[in-house]
Structure formats: C-alpha cells, structure tokens
C-alpha positions in Angstrom: -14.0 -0.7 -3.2 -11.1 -1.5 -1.2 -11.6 -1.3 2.2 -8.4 -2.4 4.1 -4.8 -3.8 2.9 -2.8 -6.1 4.8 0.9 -6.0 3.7 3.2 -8.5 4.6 6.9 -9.1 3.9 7.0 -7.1 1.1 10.1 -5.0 -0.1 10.7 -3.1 3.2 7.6 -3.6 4.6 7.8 -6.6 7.3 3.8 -6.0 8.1 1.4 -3.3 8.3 -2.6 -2.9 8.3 -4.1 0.2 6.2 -7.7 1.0 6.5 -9.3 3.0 3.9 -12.7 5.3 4.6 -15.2 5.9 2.5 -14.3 9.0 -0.1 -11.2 10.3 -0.6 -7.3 9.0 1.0 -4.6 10.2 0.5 -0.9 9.2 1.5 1.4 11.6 2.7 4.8 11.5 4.6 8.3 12.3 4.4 10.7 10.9 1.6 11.6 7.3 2.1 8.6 6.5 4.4 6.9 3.8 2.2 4.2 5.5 -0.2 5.9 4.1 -2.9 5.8 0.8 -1.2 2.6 0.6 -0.6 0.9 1.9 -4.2 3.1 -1.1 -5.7 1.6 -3.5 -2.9 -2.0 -2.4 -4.1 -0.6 -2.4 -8.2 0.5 -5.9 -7.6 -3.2 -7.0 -6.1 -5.0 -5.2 -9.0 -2.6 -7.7 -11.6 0.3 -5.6 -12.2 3.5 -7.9 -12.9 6.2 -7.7 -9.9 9.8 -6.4 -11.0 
C-alpha cells in the first residue's frame, strides 16, 4: 500500500507531500490543478515509461 508520495520537480509540480489514509482517496479539484500531474507521478513509480 502506498502510504505517502513525495513529488519533486516534476512537470509543474516544483514539490509537494501527499498522504494517503487507509481506504478509499480520491482527488478532486478544479481543471488544471494537478490530478493529472500527480496520477502520472505515481504511474511513473509503479514502472510506467516517461513521455
């Protein structure tokens, strides 16, 4: 289980900390804020190949 992900200098993302809880998460926010971002950060840990 993943427990925390700690992003740094990645596309727009200079640095940021997420913590994950037990169960379910889920990321919401407005358009352009980053999900994106950070589901390629985590598909690039898991062995997905960077663009």
């Amino acid at each position: 289980m993943i427990k925390s992900l700690h992003i740094k200098d990645f596309a727009l993302i200079d640095e940021l900390e997420v913590d994950f809880e037990e169960g379910l998460n889920i990321l919401t926010g407005q358009t352009g804020a980053g999900k994106s971002i950070i589901i390629g950060a985590l598909n690039m840990i898991l062995g997905e190949r960077a663009d």
